[in-house]
N, CA, C and O of each residue as an XYZ file, in Angstrom:
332
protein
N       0.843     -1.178      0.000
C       0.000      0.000      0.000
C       0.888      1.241      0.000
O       1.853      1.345      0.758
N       0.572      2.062     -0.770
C       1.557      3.387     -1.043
C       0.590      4.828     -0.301
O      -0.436      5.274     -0.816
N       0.901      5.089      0.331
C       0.371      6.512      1.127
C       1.297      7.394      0.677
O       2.502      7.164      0.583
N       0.523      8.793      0.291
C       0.548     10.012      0.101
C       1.095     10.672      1.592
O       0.330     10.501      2.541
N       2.098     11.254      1.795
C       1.888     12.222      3.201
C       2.111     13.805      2.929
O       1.690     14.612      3.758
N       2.770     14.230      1.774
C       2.805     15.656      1.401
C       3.079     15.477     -0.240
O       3.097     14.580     -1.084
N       3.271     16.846     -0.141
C       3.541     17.174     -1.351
C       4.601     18.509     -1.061
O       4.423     19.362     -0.192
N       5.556     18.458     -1.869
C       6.748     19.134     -2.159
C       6.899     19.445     -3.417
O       6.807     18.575     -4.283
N       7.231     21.117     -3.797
C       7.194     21.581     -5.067
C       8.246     22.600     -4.431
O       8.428     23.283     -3.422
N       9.062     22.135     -6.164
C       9.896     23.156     -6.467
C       9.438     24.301     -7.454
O       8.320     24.148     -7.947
N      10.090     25.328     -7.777
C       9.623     26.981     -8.680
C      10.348     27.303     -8.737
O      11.110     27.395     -7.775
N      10.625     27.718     -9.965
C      11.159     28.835    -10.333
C       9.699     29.465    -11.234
O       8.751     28.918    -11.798
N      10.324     31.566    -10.903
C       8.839     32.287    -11.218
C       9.953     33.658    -11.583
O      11.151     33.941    -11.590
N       9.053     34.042    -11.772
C       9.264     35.604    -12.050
C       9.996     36.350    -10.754
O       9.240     36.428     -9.786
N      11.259     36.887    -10.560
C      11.374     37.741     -9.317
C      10.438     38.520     -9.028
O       9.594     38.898     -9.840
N      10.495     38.907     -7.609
C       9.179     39.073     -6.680
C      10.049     41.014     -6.841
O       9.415     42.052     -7.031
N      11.198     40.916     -6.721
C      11.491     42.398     -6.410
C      12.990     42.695     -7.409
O      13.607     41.780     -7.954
N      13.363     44.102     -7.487
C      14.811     44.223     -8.513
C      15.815     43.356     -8.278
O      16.410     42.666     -9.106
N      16.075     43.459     -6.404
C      17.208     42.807     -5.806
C      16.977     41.733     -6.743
O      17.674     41.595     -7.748
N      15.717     40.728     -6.349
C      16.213     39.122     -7.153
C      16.394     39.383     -8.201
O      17.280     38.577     -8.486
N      16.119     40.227     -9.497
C      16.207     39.682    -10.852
C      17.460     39.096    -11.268
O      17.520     38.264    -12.172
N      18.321     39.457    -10.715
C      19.800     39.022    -11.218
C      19.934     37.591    -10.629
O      20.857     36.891    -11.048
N      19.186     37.160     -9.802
C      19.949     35.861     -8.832
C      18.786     34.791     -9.301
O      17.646     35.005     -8.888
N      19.032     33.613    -10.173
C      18.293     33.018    -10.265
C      17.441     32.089     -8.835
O      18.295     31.439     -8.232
N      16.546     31.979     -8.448
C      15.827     31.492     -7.272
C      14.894     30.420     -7.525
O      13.889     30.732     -8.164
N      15.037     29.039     -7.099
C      13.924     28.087     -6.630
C      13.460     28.718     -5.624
O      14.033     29.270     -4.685
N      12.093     28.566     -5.952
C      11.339     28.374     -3.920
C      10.538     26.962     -4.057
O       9.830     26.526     -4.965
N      10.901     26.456     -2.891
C      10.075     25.162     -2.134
C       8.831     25.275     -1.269
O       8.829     25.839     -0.175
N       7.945     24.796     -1.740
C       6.477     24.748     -0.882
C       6.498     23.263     -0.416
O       7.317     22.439     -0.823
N       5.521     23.015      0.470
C       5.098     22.107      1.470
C       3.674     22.132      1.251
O       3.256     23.181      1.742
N       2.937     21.609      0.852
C       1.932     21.432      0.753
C       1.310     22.484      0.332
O       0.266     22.657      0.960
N       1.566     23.484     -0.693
C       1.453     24.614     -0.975
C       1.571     26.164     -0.452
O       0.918     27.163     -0.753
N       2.693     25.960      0.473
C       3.275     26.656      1.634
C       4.170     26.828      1.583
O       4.889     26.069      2.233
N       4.995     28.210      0.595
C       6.311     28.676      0.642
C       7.240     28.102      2.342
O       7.079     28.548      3.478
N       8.011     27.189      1.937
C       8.867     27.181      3.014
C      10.274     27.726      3.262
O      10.864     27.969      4.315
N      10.721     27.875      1.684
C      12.248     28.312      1.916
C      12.626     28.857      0.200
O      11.882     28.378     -0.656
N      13.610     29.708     -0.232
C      14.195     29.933     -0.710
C      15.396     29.934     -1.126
O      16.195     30.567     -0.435
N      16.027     29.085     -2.645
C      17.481     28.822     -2.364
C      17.995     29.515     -3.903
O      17.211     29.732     -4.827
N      19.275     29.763     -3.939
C      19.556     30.288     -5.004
C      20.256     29.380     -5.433
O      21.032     28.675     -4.788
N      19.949     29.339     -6.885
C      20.077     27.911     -7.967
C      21.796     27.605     -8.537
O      22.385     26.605     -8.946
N      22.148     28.924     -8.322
C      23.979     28.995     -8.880
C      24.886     28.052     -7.506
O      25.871     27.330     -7.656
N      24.261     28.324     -6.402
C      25.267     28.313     -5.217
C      24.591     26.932     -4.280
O      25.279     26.211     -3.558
N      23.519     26.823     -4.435
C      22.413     25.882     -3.799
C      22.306     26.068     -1.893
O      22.111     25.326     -0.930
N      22.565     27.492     -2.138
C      22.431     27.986     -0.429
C      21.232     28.350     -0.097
O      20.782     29.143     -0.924
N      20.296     28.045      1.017
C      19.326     29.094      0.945
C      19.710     30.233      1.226
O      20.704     30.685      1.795
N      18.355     30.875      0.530
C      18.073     32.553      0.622
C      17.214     32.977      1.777
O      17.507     33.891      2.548
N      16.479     32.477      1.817
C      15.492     32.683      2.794
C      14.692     31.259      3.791
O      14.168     30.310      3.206
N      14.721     31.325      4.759
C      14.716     30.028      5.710
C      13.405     30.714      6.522
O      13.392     31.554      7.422
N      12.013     29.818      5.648
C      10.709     30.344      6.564
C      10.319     28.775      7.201
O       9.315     28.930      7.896
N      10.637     27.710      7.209
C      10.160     26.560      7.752
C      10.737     25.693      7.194
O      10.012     24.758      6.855
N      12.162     25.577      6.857
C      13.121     24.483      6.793
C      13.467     23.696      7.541
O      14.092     23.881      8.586
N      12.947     22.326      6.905
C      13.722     21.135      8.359
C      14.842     20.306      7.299
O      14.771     19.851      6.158
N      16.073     20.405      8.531
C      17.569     19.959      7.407
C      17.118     18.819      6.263
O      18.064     18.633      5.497
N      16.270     18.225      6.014
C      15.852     16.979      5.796
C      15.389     17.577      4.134
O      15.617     16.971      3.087
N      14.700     18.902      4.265
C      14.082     19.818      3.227
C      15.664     20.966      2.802
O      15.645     21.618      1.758
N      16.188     20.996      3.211
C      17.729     21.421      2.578
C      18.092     20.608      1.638
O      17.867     20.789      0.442
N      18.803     19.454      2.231
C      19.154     18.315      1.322
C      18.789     18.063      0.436
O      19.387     18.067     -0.639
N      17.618     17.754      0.668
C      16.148     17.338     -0.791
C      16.880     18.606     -2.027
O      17.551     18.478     -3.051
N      16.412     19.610     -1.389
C      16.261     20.904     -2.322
C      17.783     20.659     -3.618
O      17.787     20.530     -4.842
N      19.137     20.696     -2.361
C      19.996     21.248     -2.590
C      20.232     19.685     -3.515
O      20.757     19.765     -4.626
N      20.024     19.011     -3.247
C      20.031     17.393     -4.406
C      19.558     17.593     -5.283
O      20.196     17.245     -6.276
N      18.430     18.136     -5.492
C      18.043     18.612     -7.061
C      18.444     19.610     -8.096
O      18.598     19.767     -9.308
N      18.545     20.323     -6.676
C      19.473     21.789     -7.875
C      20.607     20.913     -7.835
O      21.026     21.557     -8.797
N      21.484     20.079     -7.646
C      22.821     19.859     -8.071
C      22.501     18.876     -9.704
O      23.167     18.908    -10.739
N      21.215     18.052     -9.382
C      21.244     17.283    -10.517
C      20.548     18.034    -11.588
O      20.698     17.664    -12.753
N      19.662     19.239    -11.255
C      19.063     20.020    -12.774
C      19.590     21.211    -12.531
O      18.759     22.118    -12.519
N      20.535     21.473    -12.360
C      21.085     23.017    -11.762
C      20.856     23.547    -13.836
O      20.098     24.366    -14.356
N      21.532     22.944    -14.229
C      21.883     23.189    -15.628
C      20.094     23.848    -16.471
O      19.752     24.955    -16.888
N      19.480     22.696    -16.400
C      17.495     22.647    -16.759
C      17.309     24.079    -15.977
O      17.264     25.099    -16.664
N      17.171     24.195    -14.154
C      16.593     25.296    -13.799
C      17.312     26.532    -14.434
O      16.554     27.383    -14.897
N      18.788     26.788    -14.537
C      19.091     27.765    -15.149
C      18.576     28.600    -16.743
O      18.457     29.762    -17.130
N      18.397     27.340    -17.267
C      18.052     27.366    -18.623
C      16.262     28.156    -18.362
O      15.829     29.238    -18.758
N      15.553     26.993    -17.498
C      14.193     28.062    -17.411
C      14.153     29.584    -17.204
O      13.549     30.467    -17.813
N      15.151     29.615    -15.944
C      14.982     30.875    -15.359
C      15.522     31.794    -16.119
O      15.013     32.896    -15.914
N      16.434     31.791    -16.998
C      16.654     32.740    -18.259
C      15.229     32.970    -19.241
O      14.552     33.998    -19.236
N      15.048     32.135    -19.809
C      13.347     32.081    -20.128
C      12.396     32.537    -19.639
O      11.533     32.950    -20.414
N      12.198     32.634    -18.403
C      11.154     33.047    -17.244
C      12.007     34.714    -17.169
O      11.219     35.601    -16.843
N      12.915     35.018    -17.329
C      13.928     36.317    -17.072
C      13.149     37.239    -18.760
O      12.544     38.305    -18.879
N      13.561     36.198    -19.765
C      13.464     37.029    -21.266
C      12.328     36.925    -21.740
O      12.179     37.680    -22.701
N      11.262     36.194    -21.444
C      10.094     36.220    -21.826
C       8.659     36.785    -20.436
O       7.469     36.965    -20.696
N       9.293     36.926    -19.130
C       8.167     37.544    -18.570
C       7.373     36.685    -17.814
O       6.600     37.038    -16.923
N       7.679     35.041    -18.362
C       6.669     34.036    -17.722
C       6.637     33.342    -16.690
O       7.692     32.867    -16.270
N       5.220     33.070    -15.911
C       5.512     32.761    -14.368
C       4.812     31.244    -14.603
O       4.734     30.449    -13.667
């Protein structure tokens, strides 16, 4: 039997303000609940609103294996406007 217990999503979107436009940014939700912010070049977070180390790792494991893919969006999402 396979149970559901959350859901975890990664984003990349449109910067929210000038500061970000230059810094490409994932944000991670929790069940549709911004939890944290990491920047995609360096895989540090940016912003730590309800990170448990367990949700670091995760994050920072994916940006290492699509670091290349998210960059490529977020230029796209940068030159075309799209969220």
């Amino acid at each position: 039997m396979l149970k559901e217990f959350g859901k975890t999503t990664l984003e990349i979107s449109k910067s929210n303000s000038n500061k970000e436009q230059n810094i490409p940014l994932l944000k991670m939700y929790d069940e549709e609940e911004l939890i944290g912010i990491f920047n995609i070049l360096t895989s540090e977070v940016v912003e730590n609103i309800d990170l448990a180390d367990y949700d670091i790792r995760f994050a920072q494991k994916q940006i290492e294996l699509n670091r290349e893919h998210y960059l490529e969006t977020w230029k796209e999402i940068k030159k075309y406007g799209k969220q």
